[in-house]
N, C-alpha and C positions, 0 to 999 in steps of 0.2 A: 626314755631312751637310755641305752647301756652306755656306761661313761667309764674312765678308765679311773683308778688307786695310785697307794703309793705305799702298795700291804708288800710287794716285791722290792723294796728299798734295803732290804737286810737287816731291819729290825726286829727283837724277838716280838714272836706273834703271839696271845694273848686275846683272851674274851674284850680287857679292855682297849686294848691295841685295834682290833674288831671295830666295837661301837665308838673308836674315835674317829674313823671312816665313815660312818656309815652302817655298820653291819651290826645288829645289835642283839648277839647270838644268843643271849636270854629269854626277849622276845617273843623269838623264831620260834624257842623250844617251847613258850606259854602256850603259844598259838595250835603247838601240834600233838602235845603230851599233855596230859591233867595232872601228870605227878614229876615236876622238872625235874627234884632235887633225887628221883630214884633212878634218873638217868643217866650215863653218861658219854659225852659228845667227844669230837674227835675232827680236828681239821688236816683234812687229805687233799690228796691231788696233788697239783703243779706249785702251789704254794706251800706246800709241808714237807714239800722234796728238797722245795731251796732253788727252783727253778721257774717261778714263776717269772709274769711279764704282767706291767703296769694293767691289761686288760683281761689276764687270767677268770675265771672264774673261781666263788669262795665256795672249797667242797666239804660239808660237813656232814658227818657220821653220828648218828642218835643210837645209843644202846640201850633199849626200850628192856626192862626188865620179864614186863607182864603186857599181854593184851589189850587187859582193859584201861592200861595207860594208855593206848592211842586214839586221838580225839576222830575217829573215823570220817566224820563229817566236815571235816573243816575241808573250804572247798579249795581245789587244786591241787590233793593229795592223791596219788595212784598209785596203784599197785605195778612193779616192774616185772615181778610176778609171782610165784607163790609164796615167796618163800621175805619180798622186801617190797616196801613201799617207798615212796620219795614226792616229794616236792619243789619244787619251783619256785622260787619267790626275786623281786628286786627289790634290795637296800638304797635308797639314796642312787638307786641308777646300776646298781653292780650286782650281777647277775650272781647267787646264791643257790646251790643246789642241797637238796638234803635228803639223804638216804637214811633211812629208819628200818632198824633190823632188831624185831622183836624176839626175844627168848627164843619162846615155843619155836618160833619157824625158824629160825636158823639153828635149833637142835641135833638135827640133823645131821648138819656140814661138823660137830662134835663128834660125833659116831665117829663118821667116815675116817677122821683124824686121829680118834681113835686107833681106830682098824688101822691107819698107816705104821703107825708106831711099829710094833710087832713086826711087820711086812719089811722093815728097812731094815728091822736089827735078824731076822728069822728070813734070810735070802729066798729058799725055799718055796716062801709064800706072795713073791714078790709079782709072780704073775696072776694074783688075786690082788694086786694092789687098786684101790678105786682111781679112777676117772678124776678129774675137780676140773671143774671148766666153769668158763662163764663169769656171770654175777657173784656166784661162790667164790672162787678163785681171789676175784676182787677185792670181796671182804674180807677173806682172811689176810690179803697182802695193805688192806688199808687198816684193820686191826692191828697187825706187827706194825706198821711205821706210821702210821697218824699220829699229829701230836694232838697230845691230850690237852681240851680246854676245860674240860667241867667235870668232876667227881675221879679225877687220877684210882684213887682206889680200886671202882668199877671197873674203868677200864684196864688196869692191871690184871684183876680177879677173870674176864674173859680174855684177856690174854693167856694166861695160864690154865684155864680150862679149856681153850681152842687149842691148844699145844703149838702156838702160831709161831715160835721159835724152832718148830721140824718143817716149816714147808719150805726153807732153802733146799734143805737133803734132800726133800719129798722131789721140788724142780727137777734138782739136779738130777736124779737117778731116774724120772719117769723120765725126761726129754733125752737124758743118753740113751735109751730103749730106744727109743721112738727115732735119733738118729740112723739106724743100723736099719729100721723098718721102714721108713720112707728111701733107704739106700737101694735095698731090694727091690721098689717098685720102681724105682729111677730105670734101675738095671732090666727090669723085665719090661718094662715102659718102650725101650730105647726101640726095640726090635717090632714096634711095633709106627711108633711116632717120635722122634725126636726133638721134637719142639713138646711133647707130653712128658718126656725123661727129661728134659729141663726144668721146666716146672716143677716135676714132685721134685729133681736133686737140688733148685733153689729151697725147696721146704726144707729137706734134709739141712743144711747146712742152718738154715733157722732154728732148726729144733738144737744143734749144737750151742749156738750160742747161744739161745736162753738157757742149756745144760750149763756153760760154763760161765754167765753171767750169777748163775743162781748158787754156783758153787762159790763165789766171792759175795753174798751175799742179797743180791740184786735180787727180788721177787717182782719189779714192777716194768718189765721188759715184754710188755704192750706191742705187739705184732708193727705198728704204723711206726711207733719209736724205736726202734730193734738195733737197727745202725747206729742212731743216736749215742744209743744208750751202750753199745759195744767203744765205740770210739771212746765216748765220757768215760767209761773203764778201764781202758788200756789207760789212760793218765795216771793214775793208782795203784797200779794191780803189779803185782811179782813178774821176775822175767816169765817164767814158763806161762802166765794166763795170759802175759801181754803178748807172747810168742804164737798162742791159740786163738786169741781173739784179731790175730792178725790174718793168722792164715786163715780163719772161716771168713771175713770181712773180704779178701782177697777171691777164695774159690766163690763169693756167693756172685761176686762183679762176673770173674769169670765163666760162671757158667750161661749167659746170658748169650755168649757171645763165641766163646773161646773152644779149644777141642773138648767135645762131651765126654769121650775115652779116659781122658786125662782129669778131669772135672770131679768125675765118678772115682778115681783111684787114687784123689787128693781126697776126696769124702772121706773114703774109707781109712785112709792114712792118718788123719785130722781125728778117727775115730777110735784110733786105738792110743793114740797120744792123748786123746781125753781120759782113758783108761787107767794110764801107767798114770796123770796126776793125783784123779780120782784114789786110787789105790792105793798112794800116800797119806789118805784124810781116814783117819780110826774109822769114823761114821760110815763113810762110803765105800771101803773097802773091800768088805764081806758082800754086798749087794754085789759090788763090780765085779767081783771074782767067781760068784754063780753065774751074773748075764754074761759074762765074756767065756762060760764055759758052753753057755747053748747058742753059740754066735759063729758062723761060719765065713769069716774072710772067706768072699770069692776071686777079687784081682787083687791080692797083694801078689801075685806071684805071674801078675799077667803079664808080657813085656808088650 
Protein backbone atom coordinates (compact mmCIF):
# COMPACT_ATOMS: atom_id res chain seq x y z
CA UNK A 1 0.00 0.00 0.00
CA UNK A 2 1.41 3.63 -0.91
CA UNK A 3 2.01 5.45 2.21
CA UNK A 4 3.03 8.99 2.61
CA UNK A 5 7.07 10.65 3.56
CA UNK A 6 8.57 13.40 5.03
CA UNK A 7 11.21 13.87 1.81
CA UNK A 8 8.88 17.38 1.22
CA UNK A 9 9.82 18.84 4.81
CA UNK A 10 12.55 21.13 3.35
CA UNK A 11 15.45 19.19 3.96
CA UNK A 12 18.38 19.00 1.54
CA UNK A 13 17.67 15.74 -0.47
CA UNK A 14 20.40 13.42 -0.88
CA UNK A 15 20.94 9.58 -1.73
CA UNK A 16 21.29 9.26 1.88
CA UNK A 17 18.46 11.58 2.96
CA UNK A 18 16.59 8.88 0.30
CA UNK A 19 17.40 5.49 2.02
CA UNK A 20 16.69 7.10 5.49
CA UNK A 21 12.92 7.00 4.23
CA UNK A 22 12.77 4.19 2.68
CA UNK A 23 14.15 4.74 -0.91
CA UNK A 24 17.25 3.22 -1.38
CA UNK A 25 18.51 4.78 -4.75
CA UNK A 26 21.71 2.50 -5.00
CA UNK A 27 19.74 -0.39 -4.98
CA UNK A 28 17.22 0.61 -7.41
CA UNK A 29 20.21 1.34 -9.72
CA UNK A 30 21.98 -2.43 -8.85
CA UNK A 31 18.76 -3.79 -9.90
CA UNK A 32 18.40 -1.99 -13.32
CA UNK A 33 22.15 -1.15 -14.52
CA UNK A 34 25.26 -3.73 -14.46
CA UNK A 35 27.62 -0.82 -14.31
CA UNK A 36 26.07 1.79 -11.38
CA UNK A 37 29.12 3.59 -11.01
CA UNK A 38 29.21 4.53 -14.98
CA UNK A 39 25.94 6.07 -14.45
CA UNK A 40 24.59 9.04 -13.44
CA UNK A 41 21.10 9.73 -11.64
CA UNK A 42 19.20 12.69 -10.99
CA UNK A 43 16.06 13.33 -8.78
CA UNK A 44 13.21 15.19 -10.72
CA UNK A 45 9.80 16.03 -10.53
CA UNK A 46 7.67 17.74 -7.67
CA UNK A 47 10.30 16.93 -5.18
CA UNK A 48 13.43 18.75 -6.98
CA UNK A 49 11.32 21.64 -7.84
CA UNK A 50 10.76 22.24 -3.93
CA UNK A 51 7.11 21.67 -4.25
CA UNK A 52 6.45 18.52 -3.35
CA UNK A 53 3.71 17.12 -0.90
CA UNK A 54 4.06 14.44 1.92
CA UNK A 55 2.47 11.94 -0.89
CA UNK A 56 4.39 13.06 -3.95
CA UNK A 57 5.95 10.58 -5.95
CA UNK A 58 10.15 9.92 -5.87
CA UNK A 59 11.22 10.75 -9.68
CA UNK A 60 14.47 9.66 -10.72
CA UNK A 61 16.44 9.98 -13.92
CA UNK A 62 19.36 7.09 -14.85
CA UNK A 63 21.91 8.41 -17.39
CA UNK A 64 22.83 5.06 -18.78
CA UNK A 65 26.13 5.65 -20.74
CA UNK A 66 25.99 2.50 -23.09
CA UNK A 67 23.40 -0.17 -23.89
CA UNK A 68 24.77 -3.02 -22.64
CA UNK A 69 24.62 -1.30 -19.15
CA UNK A 70 20.84 -1.97 -19.12
CA UNK A 71 19.83 -5.22 -17.32
CA UNK A 72 16.86 -5.62 -20.09
CA UNK A 73 15.31 -8.46 -18.20
CA UNK A 74 14.71 -7.24 -15.04
CA UNK A 75 11.08 -7.54 -14.77
CA UNK A 76 8.85 -4.47 -14.79
CA UNK A 77 11.00 -2.43 -17.01
CA UNK A 78 9.27 -0.91 -20.30
CA UNK A 79 9.90 0.88 -22.78
CA UNK A 80 8.05 4.46 -22.98
CA UNK A 81 9.14 4.26 -26.21
CA UNK A 82 11.87 4.36 -28.56
CA UNK A 83 13.83 6.26 -27.55
CA UNK A 84 13.52 5.78 -23.04
CA UNK A 85 12.60 3.11 -20.77
CA UNK A 86 11.35 3.27 -17.18
CA UNK A 87 10.31 1.49 -14.21
CA UNK A 88 8.02 1.26 -11.44
CA UNK A 89 9.01 0.11 -8.22
CA UNK A 90 7.65 0.75 -4.20
CA UNK A 91 10.21 1.62 -1.45
CA UNK A 92 8.81 0.88 1.97
CA UNK A 93 5.32 1.85 0.45
CA UNK A 94 6.39 5.14 -1.72
CA UNK A 95 5.82 4.93 -5.06
CA UNK A 96 9.41 5.48 -7.11
CA UNK A 97 9.39 5.96 -10.81
CA UNK A 98 12.62 5.65 -12.91
CA UNK A 99 13.20 6.88 -16.19
CA UNK A 100 16.38 5.41 -17.99
CA UNK A 101 17.65 7.20 -20.98
CA UNK A 102 20.57 5.44 -22.69
CA UNK A 103 23.27 7.27 -24.80
CA UNK A 104 22.69 5.99 -28.19
CA UNK A 105 18.91 6.62 -28.11
CA UNK A 106 18.65 9.87 -26.88
CA UNK A 107 21.54 10.93 -29.51
CA UNK A 108 19.34 12.16 -31.32
CA UNK A 109 17.36 14.93 -29.14
CA UNK A 110 21.67 16.24 -29.30
CA UNK A 111 21.53 16.74 -33.01
CA UNK A 112 18.27 18.50 -32.82
CA UNK A 113 19.88 20.86 -30.14
CA UNK A 114 22.38 21.17 -31.94
CA UNK A 115 20.60 22.43 -35.11
CA UNK A 116 18.82 24.85 -32.71
CA UNK A 117 21.77 26.75 -31.67
CA UNK A 118 22.46 28.25 -35.29
CA UNK A 119 18.66 28.79 -35.82
CA UNK A 120 18.23 31.19 -32.76
CA UNK A 121 21.42 33.09 -33.27
CA UNK A 122 21.01 32.92 -37.65
CA UNK A 123 17.03 34.34 -37.50
CA UNK A 124 16.96 33.43 -41.15
CA UNK A 125 16.86 29.80 -40.41
CA UNK A 126 14.48 30.03 -37.80
CA UNK A 127 11.58 28.50 -39.75
CA UNK A 128 13.76 25.31 -40.05
CA UNK A 129 13.90 25.41 -36.44
CA UNK A 130 12.93 21.57 -34.92
CA UNK A 131 9.66 20.60 -33.19
CA UNK A 132 10.76 18.99 -29.38
CA UNK A 133 7.79 17.74 -27.96
CA UNK A 134 6.83 15.13 -25.81
CA UNK A 135 9.07 12.77 -23.63
CA UNK A 136 12.08 14.69 -25.23
CA UNK A 137 11.06 17.99 -24.18
CA UNK A 138 10.80 16.41 -20.67
CA UNK A 139 14.34 15.15 -20.59
CA UNK A 140 15.98 17.90 -21.45
CA UNK A 141 13.97 20.04 -18.89
CA UNK A 142 14.54 17.31 -16.26
CA UNK A 143 18.44 17.24 -17.24
CA UNK A 144 18.66 21.33 -16.88
CA UNK A 145 16.94 21.19 -13.24
CA UNK A 146 17.20 17.69 -11.52
CA UNK A 147 19.26 17.48 -8.79
CA UNK A 148 21.99 15.58 -8.97
CA UNK A 149 22.26 12.31 -6.66
CA UNK A 150 25.12 10.12 -8.01
CA UNK A 151 28.32 10.93 -10.38
CA UNK A 152 27.66 15.04 -10.54
CA UNK A 153 30.39 14.93 -13.16
CA UNK A 154 28.18 12.85 -15.71
CA UNK A 155 25.57 14.63 -15.13
CA UNK A 156 27.23 17.91 -15.76
CA UNK A 157 29.26 16.47 -18.93
CA UNK A 158 25.37 15.70 -20.66
CA UNK A 159 24.36 18.82 -19.56
CA UNK A 160 26.86 20.52 -21.56
CA UNK A 161 26.67 18.30 -24.42
CA UNK A 162 22.73 18.57 -24.64
CA UNK A 163 23.17 22.37 -24.67
CA UNK A 164 20.32 22.09 -22.04
CA UNK A 165 21.01 25.75 -20.95
CA UNK A 166 19.40 27.08 -24.67
CA UNK A 167 16.16 25.45 -24.36
CA UNK A 168 14.67 28.56 -22.11
CA UNK A 169 15.56 30.87 -25.57
CA UNK A 170 14.61 27.65 -27.67
CA UNK A 171 10.64 27.99 -25.41
CA UNK A 172 10.61 31.23 -25.56
CA UNK A 173 11.01 32.08 -29.30
CA UNK A 174 9.20 28.73 -30.55
CA UNK A 175 5.98 29.38 -28.36
CA UNK A 176 6.10 33.30 -29.33
CA UNK A 177 5.73 31.81 -33.13
CA UNK A 178 3.15 29.83 -32.28
CA UNK A 179 1.21 32.69 -30.30
CA UNK A 180 0.56 34.74 -33.45
CA UNK A 181 -0.24 31.24 -35.30
CA UNK A 182 -2.88 29.91 -33.12
CA UNK A 183 -4.15 33.87 -33.27
CA UNK A 184 -4.80 33.54 -36.90
CA UNK A 185 -6.84 30.39 -36.54
CA UNK A 186 -8.76 31.88 -33.65
CA UNK A 187 -9.54 34.61 -36.09
CA UNK A 188 -10.48 32.45 -39.15
CA UNK A 189 -12.07 29.95 -36.63
CA UNK A 190 -14.61 32.85 -35.43
CA UNK A 191 -16.55 33.07 -38.85
CA UNK A 192 -17.16 29.88 -38.82
CA UNK A 193 -17.85 28.70 -34.93
CA UNK A 194 -17.42 30.70 -32.17
CA UNK A 195 -17.26 28.40 -29.39
CA UNK A 196 -14.11 26.86 -31.96
CA UNK A 197 -12.33 30.55 -31.91
CA UNK A 198 -12.52 30.23 -28.21
CA UNK A 199 -10.91 27.35 -27.89
CA UNK A 200 -7.79 27.76 -30.36
CA UNK A 201 -7.64 31.81 -28.84
CA UNK A 202 -7.66 30.01 -25.04
CA UNK A 203 -4.51 27.99 -26.68
CA UNK A 204 -3.16 31.06 -28.04
CA UNK A 205 -2.77 32.86 -24.83
CA UNK A 206 -1.19 29.35 -23.38
CA UNK A 207 1.40 29.37 -25.81
CA UNK A 208 2.07 33.04 -24.50
CA UNK A 209 2.66 32.22 -21.29
CA UNK A 210 4.74 29.35 -21.43
CA UNK A 211 6.61 32.02 -24.19
CA UNK A 212 6.94 34.33 -21.19
CA UNK A 213 7.39 31.76 -18.41
CA UNK A 214 10.41 30.37 -20.27
CA UNK A 215 11.86 33.62 -21.01
CA UNK A 216 12.25 33.94 -16.90
CA UNK A 217 13.58 30.81 -17.02
CA UNK A 218 10.80 28.37 -16.18
CA UNK A 219 10.99 25.25 -18.76
CA UNK A 220 8.59 23.12 -16.73
CA UNK A 221 5.13 24.68 -17.41
CA UNK A 222 3.36 21.35 -18.06
CA UNK A 223 0.07 22.18 -19.88
CA UNK A 224 -2.46 20.88 -16.54
CA UNK A 225 0.02 23.32 -14.14
CA UNK A 226 0.10 26.45 -16.65
CA UNK A 227 -1.90 28.71 -14.26
CA UNK A 228 -0.16 27.40 -11.35
CA UNK A 229 2.83 28.00 -12.55
CA UNK A 230 2.01 31.73 -14.07
CA UNK A 231 0.65 32.89 -10.74
CA UNK A 232 4.01 31.22 -8.70
CA UNK A 233 5.79 33.64 -11.24
CA UNK A 234 4.44 36.82 -11.03
CA UNK A 235 5.73 36.48 -7.01
CA UNK A 236 9.37 36.85 -8.43
CA UNK A 237 9.36 38.16 -11.77
CA UNK A 238 10.05 42.05 -12.77
CA UNK A 239 7.32 44.72 -13.28
CA UNK A 240 7.01 44.25 -17.15
CA UNK A 241 6.65 39.93 -16.81
CA UNK A 242 4.58 40.34 -13.82
CA UNK A 243 2.52 43.01 -16.07
CA UNK A 244 2.45 40.01 -18.92
CA UNK A 245 1.68 37.38 -16.96
CA UNK A 246 -1.23 39.25 -15.74
CA UNK A 247 -2.77 40.26 -18.57
CA UNK A 248 -2.43 36.68 -20.46
CA UNK A 249 -3.75 35.06 -16.90
CA UNK A 250 -6.69 37.61 -17.36
CA UNK A 251 -7.60 37.26 -21.39
CA UNK A 252 -7.28 33.41 -20.96
CA UNK A 253 -10.32 33.71 -17.93
CA UNK A 254 -11.87 35.93 -20.41
CA UNK A 255 -12.02 34.37 -23.29
CA UNK A 256 -14.22 31.57 -21.89
CA UNK A 257 -16.88 33.90 -21.35
CA UNK A 258 -16.35 37.57 -22.25
CA UNK A 259 -16.64 39.57 -25.77
CA UNK A 260 -14.47 37.24 -28.32
CA UNK A 261 -13.91 40.68 -30.48
CA UNK A 262 -12.07 41.99 -27.63
CA UNK A 263 -10.42 38.65 -26.36
CA UNK A 264 -8.74 38.36 -29.89
CA UNK A 265 -7.44 42.03 -29.92
CA UNK A 266 -6.03 41.61 -26.26
CA UNK A 267 -4.29 38.51 -27.82
CA UNK A 268 -2.82 40.28 -30.32
CA UNK A 269 -1.81 43.26 -28.10
CA UNK A 270 -0.29 40.81 -25.26
CA UNK A 271 1.55 39.87 -28.42
CA UNK A 272 3.42 42.59 -29.52
CA UNK A 273 4.33 43.59 -25.82
CA UNK A 274 5.93 40.17 -25.61
CA UNK A 275 8.06 41.61 -28.48
CA UNK A 276 9.10 44.96 -27.34
CA UNK A 277 10.52 42.71 -23.92
CA UNK A 278 11.78 39.96 -25.91
CA UNK A 279 13.78 42.66 -27.95
CA UNK A 280 15.43 43.83 -24.87
CA UNK A 281 17.20 40.28 -24.16
CA UNK A 282 20.75 40.10 -26.64
CA UNK A 283 19.74 36.29 -27.14
CA UNK A 284 16.11 36.95 -28.42
CA UNK A 285 16.37 39.97 -30.16
CA UNK A 286 17.57 39.26 -33.64
CA UNK A 287 15.11 36.10 -33.64
CA UNK A 288 12.27 38.65 -32.69
CA UNK A 289 13.02 41.09 -35.17
CA UNK A 290 12.88 38.60 -38.23
CA UNK A 291 9.45 36.99 -36.82
CA UNK A 292 7.95 40.28 -36.13
CA UNK A 293 9.03 41.28 -39.73
CA UNK A 294 6.81 38.25 -41.42
CA UNK A 295 4.01 38.92 -38.84
CA UNK A 296 0.96 40.73 -40.02
CA UNK A 297 -1.10 42.48 -37.11
CA UNK A 298 -4.65 42.21 -38.36
CA UNK A 299 -6.83 44.17 -35.48
CA UNK A 300 -4.51 46.35 -33.99
CA UNK A 301 -6.29 49.09 -36.04
CA UNK A 302 -9.72 47.49 -35.74
CA UNK A 303 -12.12 49.69 -33.56
Amino acid sequence: MKRTHQLSSGQTLTTQTLRAHGVDVERILSELVSDPASCGVLLTGSLAAGNGTPSSDVDLMVLVPHRTSLISTKEGVRFKNSRFSEALQYCDGIEVNVELAERGRVAEIMTWMTAIAPALYKPSELKFIPIIDGPELRFLHRLRTGLPLMNPGLVASWRDEFLVELLPTYLTVRHFMEVHEYLEDAISHRAVSEESSRHVARISVEEALVSILAALGVTSAARKWLLIESRKAMATAGEVDRALLAEGLSIHADCATGPLGECLTRIEALHQRMAQRMAAEPELARAVEFLQGSIDYVLEHQG
